[in-house]
Each structure stands twice: as structure tokens, then as C-alpha cells.
KOLFI-600970 format. One line per 10 residues: number of its first residue (from 1); their letters; for each residue x, y, z of N, C-alpha, C. Coordinates in Angstrom, 2 decimals. Example, Ala and Ser with C-alpha at 12.3 -4.5 7.8 and 13.67 -1.06 7.14 Angstrom:
// residues 2
1 = as = 13.19:-5.69:7.80:12.30:-4.50:7.80:13.20:-3.30:7.80; 12.85:-2.25:7.08:13.67:-1.06:7.14:12.90:0.03:7.87
END
This chain:
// residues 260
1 = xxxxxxxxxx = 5.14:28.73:48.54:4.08:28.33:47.58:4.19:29.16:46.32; 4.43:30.34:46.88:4.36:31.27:45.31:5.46:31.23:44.38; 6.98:30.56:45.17:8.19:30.26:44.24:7.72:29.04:43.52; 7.51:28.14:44.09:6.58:26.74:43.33:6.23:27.30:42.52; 5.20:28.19:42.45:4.52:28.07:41.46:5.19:28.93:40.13; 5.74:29.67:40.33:6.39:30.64:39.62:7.33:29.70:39.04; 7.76:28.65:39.13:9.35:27.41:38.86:8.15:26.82:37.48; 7.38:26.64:38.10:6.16:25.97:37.13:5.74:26.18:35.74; 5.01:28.08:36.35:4.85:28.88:34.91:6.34:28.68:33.67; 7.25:28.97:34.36:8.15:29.22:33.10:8.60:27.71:32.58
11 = xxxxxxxxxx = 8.25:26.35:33.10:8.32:25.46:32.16:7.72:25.05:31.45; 5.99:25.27:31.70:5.32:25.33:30.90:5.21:26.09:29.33; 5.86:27.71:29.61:6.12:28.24:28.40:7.12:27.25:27.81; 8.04:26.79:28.41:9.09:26.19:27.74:8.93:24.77:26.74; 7.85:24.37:27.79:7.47:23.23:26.70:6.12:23.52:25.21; 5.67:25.30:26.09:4.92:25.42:24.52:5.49:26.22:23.70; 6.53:26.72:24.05:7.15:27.53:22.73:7.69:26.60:21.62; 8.56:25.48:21.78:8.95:24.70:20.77:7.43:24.28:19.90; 6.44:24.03:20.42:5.32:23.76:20.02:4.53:24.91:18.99; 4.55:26.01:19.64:4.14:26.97:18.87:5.09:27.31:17.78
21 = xxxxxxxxxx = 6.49:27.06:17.49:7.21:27.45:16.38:6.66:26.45:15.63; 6.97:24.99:15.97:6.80:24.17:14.94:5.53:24.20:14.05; 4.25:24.66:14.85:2.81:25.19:14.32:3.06:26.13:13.36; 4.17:27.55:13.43:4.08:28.87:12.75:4.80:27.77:11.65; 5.85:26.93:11.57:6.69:26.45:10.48:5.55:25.87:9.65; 4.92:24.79:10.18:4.02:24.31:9.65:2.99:25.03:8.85; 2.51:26.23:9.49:1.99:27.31:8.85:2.28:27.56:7.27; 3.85:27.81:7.74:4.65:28.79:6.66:4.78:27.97:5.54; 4.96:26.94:5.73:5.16:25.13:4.54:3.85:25.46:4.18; 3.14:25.47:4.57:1.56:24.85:4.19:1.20:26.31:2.92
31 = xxxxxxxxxx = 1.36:27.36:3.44:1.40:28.83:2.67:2.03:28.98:1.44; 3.31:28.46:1.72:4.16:28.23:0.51:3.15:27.25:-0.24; 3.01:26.52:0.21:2.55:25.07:-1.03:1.46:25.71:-1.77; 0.00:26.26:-1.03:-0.64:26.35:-1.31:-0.49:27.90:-2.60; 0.36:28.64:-2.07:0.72:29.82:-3.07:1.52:29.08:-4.71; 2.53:27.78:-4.75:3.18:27.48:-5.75:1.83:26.98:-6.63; 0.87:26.38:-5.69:-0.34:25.70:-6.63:-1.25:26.39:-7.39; -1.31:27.78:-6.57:-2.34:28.81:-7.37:-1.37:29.22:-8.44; -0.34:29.99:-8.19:0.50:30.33:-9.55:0.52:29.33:-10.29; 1.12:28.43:-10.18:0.81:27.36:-11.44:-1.07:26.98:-12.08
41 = xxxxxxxxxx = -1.58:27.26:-11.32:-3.13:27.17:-11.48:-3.46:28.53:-12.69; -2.55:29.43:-12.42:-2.80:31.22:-12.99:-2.65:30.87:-14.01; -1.26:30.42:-13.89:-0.52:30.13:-15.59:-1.49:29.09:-16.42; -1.68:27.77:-16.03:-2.55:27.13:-17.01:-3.71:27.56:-17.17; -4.64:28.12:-16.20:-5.88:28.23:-16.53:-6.40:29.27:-17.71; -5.50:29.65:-18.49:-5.43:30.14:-20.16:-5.45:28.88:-20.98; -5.23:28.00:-20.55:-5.31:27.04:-21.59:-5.72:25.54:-20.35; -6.84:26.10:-20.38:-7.75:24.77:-19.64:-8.66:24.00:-20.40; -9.05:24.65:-21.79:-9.98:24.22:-22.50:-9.11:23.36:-23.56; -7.96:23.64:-23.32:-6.69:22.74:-24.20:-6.43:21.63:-23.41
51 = xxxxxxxxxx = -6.27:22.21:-22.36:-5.78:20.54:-21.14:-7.00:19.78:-21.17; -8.60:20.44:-21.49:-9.50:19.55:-21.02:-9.47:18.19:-22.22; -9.53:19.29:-23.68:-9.35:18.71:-25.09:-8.48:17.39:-24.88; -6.84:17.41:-24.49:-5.46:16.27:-24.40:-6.68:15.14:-23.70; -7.61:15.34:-22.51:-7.71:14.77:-21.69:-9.11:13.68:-22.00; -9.64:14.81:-22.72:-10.92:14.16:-23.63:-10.42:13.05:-24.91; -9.01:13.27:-25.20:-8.40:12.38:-26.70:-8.96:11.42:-26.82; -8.40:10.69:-26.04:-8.63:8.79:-25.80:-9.85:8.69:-26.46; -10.88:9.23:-25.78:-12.17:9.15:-26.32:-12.95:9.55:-27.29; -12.40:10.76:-27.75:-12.70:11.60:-28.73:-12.10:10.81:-30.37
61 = xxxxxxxxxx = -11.32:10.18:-30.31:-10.23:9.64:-31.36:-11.32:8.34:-31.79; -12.27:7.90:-30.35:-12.67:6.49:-30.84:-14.54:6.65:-31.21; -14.48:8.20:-31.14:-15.74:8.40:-31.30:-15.86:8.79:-33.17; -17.40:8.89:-33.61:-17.78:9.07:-35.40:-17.07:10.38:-35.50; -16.37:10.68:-36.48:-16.52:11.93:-37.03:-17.01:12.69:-36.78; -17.40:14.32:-36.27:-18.69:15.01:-36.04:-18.61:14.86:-34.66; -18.53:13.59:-34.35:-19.27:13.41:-32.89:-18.71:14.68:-31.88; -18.98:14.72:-30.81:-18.48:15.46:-29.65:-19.16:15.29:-28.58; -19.19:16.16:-27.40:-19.36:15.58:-25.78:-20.13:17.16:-25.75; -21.07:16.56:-24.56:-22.02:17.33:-24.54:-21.84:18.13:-22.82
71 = xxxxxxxxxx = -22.81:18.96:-22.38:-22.80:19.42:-21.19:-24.40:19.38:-20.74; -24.82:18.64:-19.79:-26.18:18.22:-19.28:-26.27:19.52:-18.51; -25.08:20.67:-17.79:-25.39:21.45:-16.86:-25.11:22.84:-17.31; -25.40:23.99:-16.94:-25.96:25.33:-17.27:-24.03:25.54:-17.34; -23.68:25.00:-15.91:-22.58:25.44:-15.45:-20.96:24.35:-15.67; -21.55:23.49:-16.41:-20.39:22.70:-16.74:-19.09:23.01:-17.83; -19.67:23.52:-18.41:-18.65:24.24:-19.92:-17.53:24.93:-19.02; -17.79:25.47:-17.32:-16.92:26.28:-16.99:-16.32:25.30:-15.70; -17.05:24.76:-15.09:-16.62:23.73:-14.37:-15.74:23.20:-14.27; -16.15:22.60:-15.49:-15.45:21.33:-15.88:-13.98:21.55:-16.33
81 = xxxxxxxxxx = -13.72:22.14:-17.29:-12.00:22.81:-17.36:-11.61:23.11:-16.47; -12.43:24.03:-15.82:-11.52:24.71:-14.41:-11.48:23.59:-12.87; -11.91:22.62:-12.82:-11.86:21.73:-11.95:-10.61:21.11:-12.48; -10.59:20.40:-13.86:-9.41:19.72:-14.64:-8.01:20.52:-13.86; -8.03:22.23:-14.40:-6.70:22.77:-14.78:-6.40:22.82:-13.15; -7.80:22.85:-11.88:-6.82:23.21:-10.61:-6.58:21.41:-10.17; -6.65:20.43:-10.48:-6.51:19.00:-10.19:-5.04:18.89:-10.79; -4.49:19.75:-12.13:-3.23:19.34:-12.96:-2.47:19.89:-12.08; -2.59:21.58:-11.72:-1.72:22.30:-10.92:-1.64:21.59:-9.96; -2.56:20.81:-9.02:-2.11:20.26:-7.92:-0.79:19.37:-7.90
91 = xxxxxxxxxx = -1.09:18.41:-9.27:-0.32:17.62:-9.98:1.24:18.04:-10.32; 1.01:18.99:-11.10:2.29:19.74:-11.26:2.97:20.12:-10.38; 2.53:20.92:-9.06:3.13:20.75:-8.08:3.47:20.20:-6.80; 2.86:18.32:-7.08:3.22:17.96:-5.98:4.75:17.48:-5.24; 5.70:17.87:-6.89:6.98:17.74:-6.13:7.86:18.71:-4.98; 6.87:19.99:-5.04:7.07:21.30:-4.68:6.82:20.71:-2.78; 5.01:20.46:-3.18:4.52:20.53:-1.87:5.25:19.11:-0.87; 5.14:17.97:-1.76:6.31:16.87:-0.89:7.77:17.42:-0.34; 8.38:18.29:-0.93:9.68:19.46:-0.31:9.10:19.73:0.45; 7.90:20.82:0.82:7.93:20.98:1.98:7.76:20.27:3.14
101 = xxxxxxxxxx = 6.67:19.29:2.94:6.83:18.50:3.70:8.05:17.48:4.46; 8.56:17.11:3.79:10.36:16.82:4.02:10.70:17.62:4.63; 10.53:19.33:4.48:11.54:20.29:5.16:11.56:20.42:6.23; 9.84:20.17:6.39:9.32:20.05:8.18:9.99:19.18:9.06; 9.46:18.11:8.18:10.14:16.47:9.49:11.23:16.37:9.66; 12.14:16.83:8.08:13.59:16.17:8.00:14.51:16.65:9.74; 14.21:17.99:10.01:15.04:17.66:11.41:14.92:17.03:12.14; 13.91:16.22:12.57:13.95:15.00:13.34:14.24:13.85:13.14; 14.69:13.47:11.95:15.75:11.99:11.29:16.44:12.00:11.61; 17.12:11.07:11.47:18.78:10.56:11.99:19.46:10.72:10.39
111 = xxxxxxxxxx = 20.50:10.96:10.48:21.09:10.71:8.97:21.17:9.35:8.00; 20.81:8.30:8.67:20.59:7.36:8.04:19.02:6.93:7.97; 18.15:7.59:8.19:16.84:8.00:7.56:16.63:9.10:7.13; 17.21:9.98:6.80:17.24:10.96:5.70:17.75:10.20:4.14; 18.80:9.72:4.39:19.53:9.07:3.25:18.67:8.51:2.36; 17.87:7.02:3.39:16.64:5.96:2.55:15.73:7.22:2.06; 15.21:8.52:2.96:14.13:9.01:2.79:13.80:9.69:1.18; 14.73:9.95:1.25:15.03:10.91:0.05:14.90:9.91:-1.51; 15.44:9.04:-1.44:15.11:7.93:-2.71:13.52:7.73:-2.80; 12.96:6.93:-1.61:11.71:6.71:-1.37:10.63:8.05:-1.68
121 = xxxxxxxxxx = 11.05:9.12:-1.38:10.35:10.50:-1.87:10.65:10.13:-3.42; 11.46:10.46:-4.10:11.60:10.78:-5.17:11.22:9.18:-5.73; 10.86:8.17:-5.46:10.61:7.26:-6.15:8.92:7.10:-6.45; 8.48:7.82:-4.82:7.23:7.41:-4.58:6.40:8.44:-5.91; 7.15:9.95:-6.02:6.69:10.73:-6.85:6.60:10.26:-8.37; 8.06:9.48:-8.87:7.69:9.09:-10.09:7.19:8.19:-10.20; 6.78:7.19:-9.31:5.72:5.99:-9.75:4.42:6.57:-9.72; 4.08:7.81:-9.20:2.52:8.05:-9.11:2.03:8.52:-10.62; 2.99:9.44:-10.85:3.14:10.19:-12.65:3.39:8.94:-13.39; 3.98:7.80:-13.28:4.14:6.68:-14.11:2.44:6.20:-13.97
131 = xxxxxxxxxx = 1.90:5.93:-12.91:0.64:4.89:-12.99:-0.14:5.99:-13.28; -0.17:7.42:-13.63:-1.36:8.57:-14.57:-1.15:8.11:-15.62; 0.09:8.01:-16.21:0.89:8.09:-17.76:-0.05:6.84:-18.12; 0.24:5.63:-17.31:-0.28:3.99:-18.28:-1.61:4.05:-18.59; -2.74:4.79:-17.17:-3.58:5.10:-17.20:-4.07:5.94:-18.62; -3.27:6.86:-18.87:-3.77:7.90:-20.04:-3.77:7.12:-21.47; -2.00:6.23:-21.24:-2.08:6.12:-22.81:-1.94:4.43:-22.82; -2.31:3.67:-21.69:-2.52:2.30:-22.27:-4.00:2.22:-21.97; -4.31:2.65:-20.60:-5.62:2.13:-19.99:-6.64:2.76:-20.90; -6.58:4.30:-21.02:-7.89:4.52:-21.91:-8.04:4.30:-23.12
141 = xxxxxxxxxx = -7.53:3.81:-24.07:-7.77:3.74:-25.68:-8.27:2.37:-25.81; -7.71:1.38:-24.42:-7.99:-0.37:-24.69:-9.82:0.24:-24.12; -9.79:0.98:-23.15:-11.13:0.85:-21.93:-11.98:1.77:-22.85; -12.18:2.96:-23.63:-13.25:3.28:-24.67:-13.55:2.53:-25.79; -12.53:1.91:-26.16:-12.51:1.24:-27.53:-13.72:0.45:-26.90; -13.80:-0.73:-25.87:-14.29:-1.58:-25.60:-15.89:-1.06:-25.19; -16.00:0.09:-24.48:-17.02:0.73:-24.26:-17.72:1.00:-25.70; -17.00:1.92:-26.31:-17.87:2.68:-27.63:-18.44:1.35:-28.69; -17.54:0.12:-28.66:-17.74:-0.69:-29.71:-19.05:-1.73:-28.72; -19.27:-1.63:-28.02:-19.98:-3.03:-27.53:-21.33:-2.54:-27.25
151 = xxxxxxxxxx = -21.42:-1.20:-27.79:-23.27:-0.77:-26.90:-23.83:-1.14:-28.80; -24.85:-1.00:-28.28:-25.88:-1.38:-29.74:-25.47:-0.17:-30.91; -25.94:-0.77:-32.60:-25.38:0.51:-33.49:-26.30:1.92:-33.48; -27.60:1.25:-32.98:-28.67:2.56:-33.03:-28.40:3.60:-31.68; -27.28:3.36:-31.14:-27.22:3.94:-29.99:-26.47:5.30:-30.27; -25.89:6.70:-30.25:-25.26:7.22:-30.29:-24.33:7.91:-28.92; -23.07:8.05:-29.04:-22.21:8.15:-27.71:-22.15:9.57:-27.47; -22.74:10.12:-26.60:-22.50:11.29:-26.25:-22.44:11.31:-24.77; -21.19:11.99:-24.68:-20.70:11.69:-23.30:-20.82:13.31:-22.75; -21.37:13.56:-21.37:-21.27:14.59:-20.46:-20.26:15.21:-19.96
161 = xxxxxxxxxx = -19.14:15.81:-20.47:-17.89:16.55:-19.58:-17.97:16.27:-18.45; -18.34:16.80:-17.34:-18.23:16.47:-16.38:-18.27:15.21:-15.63; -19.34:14.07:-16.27:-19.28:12.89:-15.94:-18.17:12.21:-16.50; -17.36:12.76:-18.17:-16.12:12.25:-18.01:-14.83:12.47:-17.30; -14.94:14.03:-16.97:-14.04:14.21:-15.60:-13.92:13.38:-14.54; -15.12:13.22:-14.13:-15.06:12.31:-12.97:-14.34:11.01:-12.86; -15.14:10.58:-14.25:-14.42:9.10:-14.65:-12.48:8.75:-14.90; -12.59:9.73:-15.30:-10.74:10.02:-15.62:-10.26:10.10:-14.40; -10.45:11.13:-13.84:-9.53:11.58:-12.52:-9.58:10.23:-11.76; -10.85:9.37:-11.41:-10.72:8.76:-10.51:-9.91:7.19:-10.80
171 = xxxxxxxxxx = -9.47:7.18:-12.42:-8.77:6.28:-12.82:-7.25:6.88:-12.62; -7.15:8.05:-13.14:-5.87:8.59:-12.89:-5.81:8.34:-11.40; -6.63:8.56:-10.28:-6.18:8.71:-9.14:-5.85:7.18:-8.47; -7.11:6.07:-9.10:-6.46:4.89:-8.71:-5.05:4.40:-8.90; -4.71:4.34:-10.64:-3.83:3.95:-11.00:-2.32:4.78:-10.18; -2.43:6.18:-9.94:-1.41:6.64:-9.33:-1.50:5.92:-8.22; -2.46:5.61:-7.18:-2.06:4.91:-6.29:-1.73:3.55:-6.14; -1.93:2.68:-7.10:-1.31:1.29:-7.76:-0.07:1.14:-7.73; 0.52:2.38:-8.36:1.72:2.37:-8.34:2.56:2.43:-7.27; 2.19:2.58:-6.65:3.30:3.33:-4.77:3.43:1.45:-4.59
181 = xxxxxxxxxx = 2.40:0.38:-5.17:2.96:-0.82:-4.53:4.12:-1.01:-3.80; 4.88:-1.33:-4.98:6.64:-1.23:-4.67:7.14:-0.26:-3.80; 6.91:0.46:-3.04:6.98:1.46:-1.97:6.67:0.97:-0.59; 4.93:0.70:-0.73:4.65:0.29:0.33:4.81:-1.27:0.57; 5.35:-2.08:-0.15:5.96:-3.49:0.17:7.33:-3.18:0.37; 8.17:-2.46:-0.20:9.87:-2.07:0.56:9.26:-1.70:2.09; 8.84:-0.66:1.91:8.71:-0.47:3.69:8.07:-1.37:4.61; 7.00:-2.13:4.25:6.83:-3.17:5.46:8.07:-4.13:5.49; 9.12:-4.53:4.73:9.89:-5.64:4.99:11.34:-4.70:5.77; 11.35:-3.41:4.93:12.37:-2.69:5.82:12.01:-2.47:6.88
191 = xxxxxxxxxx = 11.23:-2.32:7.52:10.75:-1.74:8.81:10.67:-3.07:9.63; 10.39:-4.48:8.95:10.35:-5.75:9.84:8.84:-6.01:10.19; 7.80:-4.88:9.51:6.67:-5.54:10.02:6.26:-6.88:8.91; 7.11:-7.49:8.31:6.71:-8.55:7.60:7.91:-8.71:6.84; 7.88:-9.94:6.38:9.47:-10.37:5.36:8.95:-11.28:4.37; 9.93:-11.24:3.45:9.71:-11.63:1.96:9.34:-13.00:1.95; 9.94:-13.94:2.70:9.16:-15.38:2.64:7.42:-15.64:3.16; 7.64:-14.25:3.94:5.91:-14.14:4.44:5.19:-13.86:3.21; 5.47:-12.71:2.91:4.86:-12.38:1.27:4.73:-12.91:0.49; 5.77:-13.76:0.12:5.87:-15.14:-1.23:4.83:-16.08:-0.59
201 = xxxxxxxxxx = 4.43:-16.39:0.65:3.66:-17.51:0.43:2.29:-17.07:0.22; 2.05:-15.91:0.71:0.52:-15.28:0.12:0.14:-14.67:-1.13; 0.99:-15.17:-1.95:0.90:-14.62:-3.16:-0.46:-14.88:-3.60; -1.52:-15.86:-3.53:-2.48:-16.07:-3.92:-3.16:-15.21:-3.34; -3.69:-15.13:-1.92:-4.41:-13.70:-1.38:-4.13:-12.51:-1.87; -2.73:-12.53:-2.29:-2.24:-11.23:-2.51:-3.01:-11.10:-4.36; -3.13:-12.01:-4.98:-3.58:-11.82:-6.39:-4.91:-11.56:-6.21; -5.91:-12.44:-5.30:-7.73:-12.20:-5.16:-7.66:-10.30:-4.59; -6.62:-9.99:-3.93:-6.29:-8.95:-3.21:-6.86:-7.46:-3.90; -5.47:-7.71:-4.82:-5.73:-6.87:-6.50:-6.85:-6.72:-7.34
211 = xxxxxxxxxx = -7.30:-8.16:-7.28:-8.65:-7.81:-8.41:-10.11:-7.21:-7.03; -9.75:-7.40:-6.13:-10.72:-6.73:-4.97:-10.96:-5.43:-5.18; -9.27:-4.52:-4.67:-8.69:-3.49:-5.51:-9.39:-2.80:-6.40; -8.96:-3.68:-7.73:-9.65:-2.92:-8.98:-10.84:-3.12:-9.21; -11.54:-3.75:-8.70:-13.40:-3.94:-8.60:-13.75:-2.55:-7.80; -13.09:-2.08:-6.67:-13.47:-1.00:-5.62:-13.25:0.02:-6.79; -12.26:0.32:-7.20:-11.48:1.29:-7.95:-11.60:1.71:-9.51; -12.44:1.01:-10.00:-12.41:1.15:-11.31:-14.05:0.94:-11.80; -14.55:1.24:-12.90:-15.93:0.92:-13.30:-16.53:-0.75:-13.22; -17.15:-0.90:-12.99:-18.15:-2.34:-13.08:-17.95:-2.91:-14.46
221 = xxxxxxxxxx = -16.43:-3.12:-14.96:-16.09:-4.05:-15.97:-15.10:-4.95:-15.55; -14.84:-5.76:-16.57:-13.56:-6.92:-16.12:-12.71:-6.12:-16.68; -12.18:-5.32:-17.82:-11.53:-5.20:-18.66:-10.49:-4.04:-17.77; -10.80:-3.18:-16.94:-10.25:-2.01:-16.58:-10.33:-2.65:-15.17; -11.09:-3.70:-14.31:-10.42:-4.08:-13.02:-8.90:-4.99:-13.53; -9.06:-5.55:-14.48:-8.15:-6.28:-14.88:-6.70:-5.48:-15.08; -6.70:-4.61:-16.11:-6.05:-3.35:-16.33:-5.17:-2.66:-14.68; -5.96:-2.75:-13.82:-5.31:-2.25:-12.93:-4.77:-3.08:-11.96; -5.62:-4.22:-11.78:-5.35:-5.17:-11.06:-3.64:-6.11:-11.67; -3.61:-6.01:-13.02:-2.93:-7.15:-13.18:-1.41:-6.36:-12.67
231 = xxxxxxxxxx = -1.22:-4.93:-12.95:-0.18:-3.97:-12.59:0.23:-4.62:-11.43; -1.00:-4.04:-10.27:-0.51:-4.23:-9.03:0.06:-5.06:-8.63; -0.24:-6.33:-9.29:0.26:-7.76:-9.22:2.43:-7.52:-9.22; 2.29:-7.20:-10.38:3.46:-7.52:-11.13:4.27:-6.00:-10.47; 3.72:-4.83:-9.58:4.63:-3.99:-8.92:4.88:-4.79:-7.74; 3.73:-5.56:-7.20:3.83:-6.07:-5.74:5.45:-7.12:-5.61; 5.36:-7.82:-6.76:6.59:-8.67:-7.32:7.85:-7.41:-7.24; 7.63:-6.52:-8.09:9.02:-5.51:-7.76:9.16:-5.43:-6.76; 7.88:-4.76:-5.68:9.01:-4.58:-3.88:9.32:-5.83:-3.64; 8.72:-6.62:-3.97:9.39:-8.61:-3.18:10.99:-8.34:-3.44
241 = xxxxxxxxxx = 10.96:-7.63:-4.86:12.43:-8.25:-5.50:13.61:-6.82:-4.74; 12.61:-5.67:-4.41:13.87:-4.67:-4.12:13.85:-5.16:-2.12; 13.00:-5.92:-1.48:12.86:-6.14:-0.22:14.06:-7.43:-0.34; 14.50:-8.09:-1.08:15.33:-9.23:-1.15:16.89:-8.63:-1.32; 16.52:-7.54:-1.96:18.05:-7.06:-2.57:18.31:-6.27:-1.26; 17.60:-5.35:-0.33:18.15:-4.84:0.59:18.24:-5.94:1.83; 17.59:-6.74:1.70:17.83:-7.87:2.92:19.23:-8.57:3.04; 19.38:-9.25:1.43:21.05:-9.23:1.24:22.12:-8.51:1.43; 22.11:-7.22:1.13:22.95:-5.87:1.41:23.26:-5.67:2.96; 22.18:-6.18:3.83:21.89:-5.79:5.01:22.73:-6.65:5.61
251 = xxxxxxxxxx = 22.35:-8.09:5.14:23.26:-9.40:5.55:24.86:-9.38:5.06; 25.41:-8.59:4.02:26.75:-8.65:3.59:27.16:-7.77:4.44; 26.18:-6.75:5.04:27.14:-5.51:5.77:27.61:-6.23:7.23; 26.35:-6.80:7.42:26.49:-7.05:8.90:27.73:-8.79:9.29; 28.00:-9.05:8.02:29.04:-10.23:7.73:30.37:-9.49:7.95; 30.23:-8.58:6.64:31.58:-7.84:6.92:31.90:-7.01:8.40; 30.85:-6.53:9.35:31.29:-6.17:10.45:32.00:-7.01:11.39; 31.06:-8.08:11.17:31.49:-9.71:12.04:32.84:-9.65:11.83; 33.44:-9.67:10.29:34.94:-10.28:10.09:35.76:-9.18:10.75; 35.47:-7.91:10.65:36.43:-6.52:11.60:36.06:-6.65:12.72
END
């Protein structure tokens, strides 16, 4: 009975030690990330009242002369920049913290999911910085213009920092996620949970889909659900078109094996 049991104890360690490294790794990734974000947080937060300024433009450009933005709270003047500059650092380094993450999993891929993985990382990253960018310099100058010009003339615009923080980030944050479309339509057709003739025929659901989307995601206008909605549309069309091009590729390889 007591060799039994003794055969026992030491497989048990055996199956929690791999467990407990992968926890300390995980640890150590997570430490790193969170240390590249504060240093970069160190460095900008000297010039947070500059990042807040770039971020205020759009609006500031379409406001009177004189005009400026106000603070409703005791504590917003400090807030409010410093919420901005640690949201950018996050920003700035999320190519850092996606490495680590990769560094973790990548030993458990096969080499021909490392290969796809690595494009798809680096694609998924610049479409998110692409859908901030349209956001900054197409979406907001069309979406204040339309705001500042349509309220009555006796009205004057004075906007709250912090309530425009809010409003920004959460456009920046939609629109970055708009963008991954083409990402997450390659991977359902690569993976087989759906294929491109399935997709093409729902194109109509898929359009009511979008403006659903940008109604959830954006302020209670047409002009900025539209704005985001019509994107999604026309990325959803890109994965159709990169899910067609690897379907072909897939079919020439597996032709040419046939003929060897």
C-alpha cells in the first residue's frame, strides 16, 4: 500500500511542475509588459498636456476663436491628461506586449502555425493603428464639424475634457476594433468554420450587421454610425477577397501534390 502510494506522489509533482513553470513564465511575460508600459508612460507623461492638446485638435480647429474646453471637475485638469498619456503608452506598447504573448504560446505551434501566426499578429496590429488613424483624421473633423454647426447660434460650445476623453477613446477604441474585420473573416474561412460562398450570400445581414455595430458603438447619430459602419462593410469584402485567394493557393497546392 505504501509503495502505491509513494508511485503516486511523484506523478503528481510531475504533472504540476510543468504547470507551475508555465504560471512563473506567464508571470515573467506579464512583468515585462507591464514594466515596458510604465517606462513609456514615464517618458510621455512630460508632455501629456501636449498629447491631450493633438487630441483635442479636431475640435478645437472647428470651434470660435477664443473658444476653449472647460473642466466641470476639481480633479479633471489632472485626470484627464494623465488617463490620455497612460491609454497612449498602452498604445505604444502594444506591439511589445503582443511579443510577449506570442513568446508564451509560440512553443506549442507546429511550424506551419507559427508561419500564418506571425503575419496575422503583425497585420492584426497595423489594422488597429490604421482604424485610430481614420478615426482621428477622417472621422473627427467630418463628426464635430456636423456637431458644432447644427446646434442653435445662441448656443455656445464648451466642451468638458473629460467628457471629451471619453468620447474619443471610445471611437478610437471602436474604430480600432472595425478594423481586425479582415482578420476575423480570414480566420473563420481558414479554420473551415464557414466559407466564402456562405459569406457572399449574407451579405445583406452582414450590411444591417454593421450599421447594428455602429449604432452600439458610436454616439446616437447617423453620421458617425455611418462612418464606421460603412468601413466595416468594405473590410468585411477584404477578408472575402484574402479568404478566396488562400482557398485557391490551397487548391493549386493540393493539385500539384495530386500530379507528384
Amino acid at each position: 500500500m505504501s509503495m502505491s502510494g509513494d508511485s503516486q506522489e511523484p506523478r503528481k509533482d510531475q504533472g504540476q511542475a510543468p504547470l507551475i513553470e508555465h504560471l512563473i513564465e506567464l508571470r515573467s511575460r506579464l512583468m515585462k509588459a507591464v514594466v515596458v508600459i510604465l517606462v513609456v508612460f514615464l517618458g510621455l507623461y512630460a508632455f501629456a498636456n501636449d498629447i491631450y492638446s493633438f487630441v483635442a485638435e479636431p475640435l478645437m480647429a472647428l470651434l470660435p476663436e477664443g473658444s476653449q474646453m472647460i473642466a466641470t471637475e476639481v480633479a479633471s485638469p489632472f485626470l484627464a491628461p494623465f488617463k490620455l498619456t497612460l491609454v497612449v503608452a498602452v498604445f505604444i506598447a502594444i506591439p511589445f506586449v503582443l511579443h510577449q504573448a506570442w513568446a508564451f504560446v509560440a512553443p506549442g505551434l507546429y511550424d506551419n502555425e507559427k508561419a500564418l501566426a506571425i503575419p496575422i499578429l503583425v497585420s492584426s496590429i497595423a489594422l488597429f493603428y490604421a482604424g485610430a488613424a481614420f478615426a482621428y483624421y477622417v472621422v473627427f473633423p467630418l463628426l464635430f464639424e456636423f456637431f458644432t454647426q447644427t446646434g442653435p447660434e445662441d448656443v455656445a460650445v464648451m466642451t468638458d475634457i473629460n467628457q471629451y476623453l471619453n468620447f474619443v477613446l471610445k471611437l478610437f477604441f471602436a474604430f480600432g476594433v472595425a478594423f481586425e474585420i479582415p482578420i476575423a473573416t480570414f480566420l473563420l474561412i481558414l479554420s473551415g468554420a464557414t466559407t466564402v460562398e456562405s459569406l457572399s450570400k449574407k451579405r445583406p445581414y452582414i450590411i444591417l450587421g454593421c450599421f447594428v455595430v455602429g449604432m452600439l458603438l458610436t454616439p446616437p447619430d447617423i453620421i458617425s454610425q455611418s462612418l464606421l459602419a460603412i468601413p466595416m462593410y468594405l473590410l468585411y469584402e477584404v477578408g472575402l477577397l484574402f479568404g478566396r485567394l488562400v482557398r485557391r493557393k490551397a487548391k493549386a497546392d493540393d493539385a500539384e501534390e495530386q500530379e507528384t
